[in-house]
N, C-alpha and C positions, 0 to 999 in steps of 0.2 A: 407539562413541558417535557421532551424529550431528553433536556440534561438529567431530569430527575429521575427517568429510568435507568442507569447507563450498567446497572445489574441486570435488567430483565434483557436488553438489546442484547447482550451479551451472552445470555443463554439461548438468543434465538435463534432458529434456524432460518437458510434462506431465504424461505418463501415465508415464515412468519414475521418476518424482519420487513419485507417488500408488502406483506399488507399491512403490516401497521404503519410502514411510511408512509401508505398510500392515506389511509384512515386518517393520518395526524398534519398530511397536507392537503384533506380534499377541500376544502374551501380554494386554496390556490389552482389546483389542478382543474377547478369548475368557474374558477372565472372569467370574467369575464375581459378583463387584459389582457390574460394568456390564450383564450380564445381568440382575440381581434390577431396578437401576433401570430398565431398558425396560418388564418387568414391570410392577413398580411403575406405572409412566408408564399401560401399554395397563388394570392395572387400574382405573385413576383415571379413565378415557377420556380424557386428553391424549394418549396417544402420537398419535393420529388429527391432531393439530393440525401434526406432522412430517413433510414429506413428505421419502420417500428409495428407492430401488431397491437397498439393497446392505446391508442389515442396521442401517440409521441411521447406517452410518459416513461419507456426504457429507451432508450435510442441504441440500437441495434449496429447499425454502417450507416457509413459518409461515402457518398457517391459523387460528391461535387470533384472539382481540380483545384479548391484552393489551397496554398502551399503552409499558409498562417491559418485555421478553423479558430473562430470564436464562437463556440454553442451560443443560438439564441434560448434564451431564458425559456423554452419551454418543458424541458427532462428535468425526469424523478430519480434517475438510476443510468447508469452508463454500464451495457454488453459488448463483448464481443467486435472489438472493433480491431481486427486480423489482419494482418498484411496478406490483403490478395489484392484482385484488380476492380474489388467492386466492395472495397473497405476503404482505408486510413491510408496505404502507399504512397501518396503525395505529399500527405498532411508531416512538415517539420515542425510546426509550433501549435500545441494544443491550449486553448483557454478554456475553460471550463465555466457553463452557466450557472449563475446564483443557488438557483432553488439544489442542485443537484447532491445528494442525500448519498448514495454509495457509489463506489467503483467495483462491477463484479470481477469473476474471477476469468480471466484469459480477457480484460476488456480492452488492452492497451498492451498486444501481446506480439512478438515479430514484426515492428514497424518501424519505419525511419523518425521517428521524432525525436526530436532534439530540444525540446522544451515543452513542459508541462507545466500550465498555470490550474492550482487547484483550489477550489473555493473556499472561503469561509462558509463556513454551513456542511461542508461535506461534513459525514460521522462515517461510514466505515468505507474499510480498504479492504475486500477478500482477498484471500489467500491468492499465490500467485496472478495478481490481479494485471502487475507491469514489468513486466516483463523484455529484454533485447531490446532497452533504448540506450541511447546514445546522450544523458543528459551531462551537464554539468554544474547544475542546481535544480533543487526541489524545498518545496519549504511546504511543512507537515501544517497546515493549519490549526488554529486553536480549538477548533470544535471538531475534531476528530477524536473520536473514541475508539476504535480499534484498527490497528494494523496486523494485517495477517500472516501468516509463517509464509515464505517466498514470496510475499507481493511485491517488493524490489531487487528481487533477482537478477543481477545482470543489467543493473538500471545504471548505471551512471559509467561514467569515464573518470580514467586516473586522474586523481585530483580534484574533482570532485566536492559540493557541498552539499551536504541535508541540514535543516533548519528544520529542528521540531516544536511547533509554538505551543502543541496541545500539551497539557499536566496531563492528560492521561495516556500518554505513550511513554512509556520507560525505553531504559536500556536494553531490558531482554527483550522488547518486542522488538526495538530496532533490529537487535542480532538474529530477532526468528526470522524478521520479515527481507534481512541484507543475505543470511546463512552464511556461503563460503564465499564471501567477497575478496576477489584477487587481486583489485585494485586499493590506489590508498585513498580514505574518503575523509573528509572533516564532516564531524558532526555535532553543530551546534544548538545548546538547549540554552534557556531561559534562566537568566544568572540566578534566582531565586531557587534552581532546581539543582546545584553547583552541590552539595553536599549528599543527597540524595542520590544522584548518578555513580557520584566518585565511589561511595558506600557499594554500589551494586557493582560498579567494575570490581574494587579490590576485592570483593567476595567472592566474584567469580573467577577471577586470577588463584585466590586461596583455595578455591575449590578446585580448580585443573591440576593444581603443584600437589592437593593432596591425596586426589585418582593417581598420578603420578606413580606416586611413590608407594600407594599399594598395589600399582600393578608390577613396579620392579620387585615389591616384596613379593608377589604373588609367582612372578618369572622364576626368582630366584630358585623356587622351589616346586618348579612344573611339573616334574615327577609326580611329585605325590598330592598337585592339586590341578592337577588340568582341568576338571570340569568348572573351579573356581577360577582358575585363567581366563577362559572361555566367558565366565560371567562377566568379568571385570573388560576382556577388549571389545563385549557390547555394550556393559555402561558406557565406557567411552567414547563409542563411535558419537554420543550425539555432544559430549561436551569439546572435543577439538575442532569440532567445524565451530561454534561460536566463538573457541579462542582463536583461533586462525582468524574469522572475521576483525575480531579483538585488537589484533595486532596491527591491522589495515588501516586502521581506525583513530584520527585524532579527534581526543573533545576537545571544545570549547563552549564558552557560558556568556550570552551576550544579552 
């Protein structure tokens, strides 16, 4: 089973990752439902609206005009689907088919959408994966195992909700995967998880006040340690963009 590995997924590389999801769904990917629906699809003349190189198991672009997409149930992985004139530009509401296993990286990137439905079953989200959407809810599914540094970059509008059902997205993934979030977001985890987040916020609140205050120490005495100065305003750089995110940021536990 896939949950049992969520170490080894974890070490994998892209394309090792994309052939063991292929290996751990081929029975579905060679069946014979999901065969009829392709079918089905190229009778209808939509499958044409799909673009893919691998038997519709990455779906690449959406070339149809509808304004709502509901993937049919036949993708393994979601690429590359860019605001141009022969991608995603029309598509405001994304639904997302069953089987569909990851989101790559730039897959859901410069586009007008306004809603993303993500499946149960997905497991991972690469790194800047979605990018310049216009949402005002998302809801992290519970079988997702990794979110990637900027894969919600720039994703949501002020005010904003994220709903994280999976246990294994923490806090600092949220903050890798949100970085410098401008706007204010609510993010709510699973009331079971309510002690374990608050532990991780105040820790990392503790830790920014205490970079803080050895870099005033460190200021104080620039003269005769600049090269330590130097050290301390590049620690830094990468812990004030999480607390900045931080601040944007209300939890809640429902």
């Amino acid at each position: 089973m896939i949950q049992n590995n969520i170490a080894n997924i974890k070490d994998m590389s892209p394309l090792d990752l994309d052939e063991y999801l292929r290996r751990e769904n081929k029975g579905w990917l060679s069946s014979e439902g999901r065969q009829r629906r392709i079918s089905k699809l190229a009778l209808l003349g939509e499958l044409g609206n799909y673009f893919s190189v691998d038997d519709y198991i990455t779906l690449l672009s959406y070339n149809g005009s509808a304004d709502e997409l509901v993937l049919p149930d036949i993708f393994l992985c979601l690429e590359g689907l860019q605001n141009s004139k022969d991608a995603l530009y029309r598509v405001h509401k994304l639904v997302l088919n069953k089987h569909m296993k990851y989101i790559g990286s730039r897959a859901l990137f410069s586009n007008n959408l306004r809603e993303i439905v993500l499946n149960e079953g997905l497991l991972y989200i690469y790194d800047k994966a979605m990018q310049c959407q216009k949402l005002d809810r998302l809801i992290i599914p519970s079988t997702l195992l990794l979110l990637g540094r900027y894969s919600l970059w720039k994703t949501f509008n002020d005010g904003a909700k994220l709903y994280v059902n999976s246990d294994q997205i923490g806090l600092l993934d949220v903050l890798s995967a949100l970085d410098s979030l401008s706007g204010r977001l609510e993010v709510i985890f699973k009331e079971h998880r309510k002690k374990e987040i608050l532990e991780d916020w105040s820790e990392l609140e503790s830790e920014h006040a205490r970079m803080l205050a050895e870099l005033n120490s460190v200021l104080e005495g620039r003269s005769e340690l600049a090269r330590e100065d130097d050290r301390m305003i590049a620690q830094l750089h990468t812990v004030p963009l999480k607390v900045r995110t931080l601040k944007n940021i209300t939890l809640k536990f429902e």
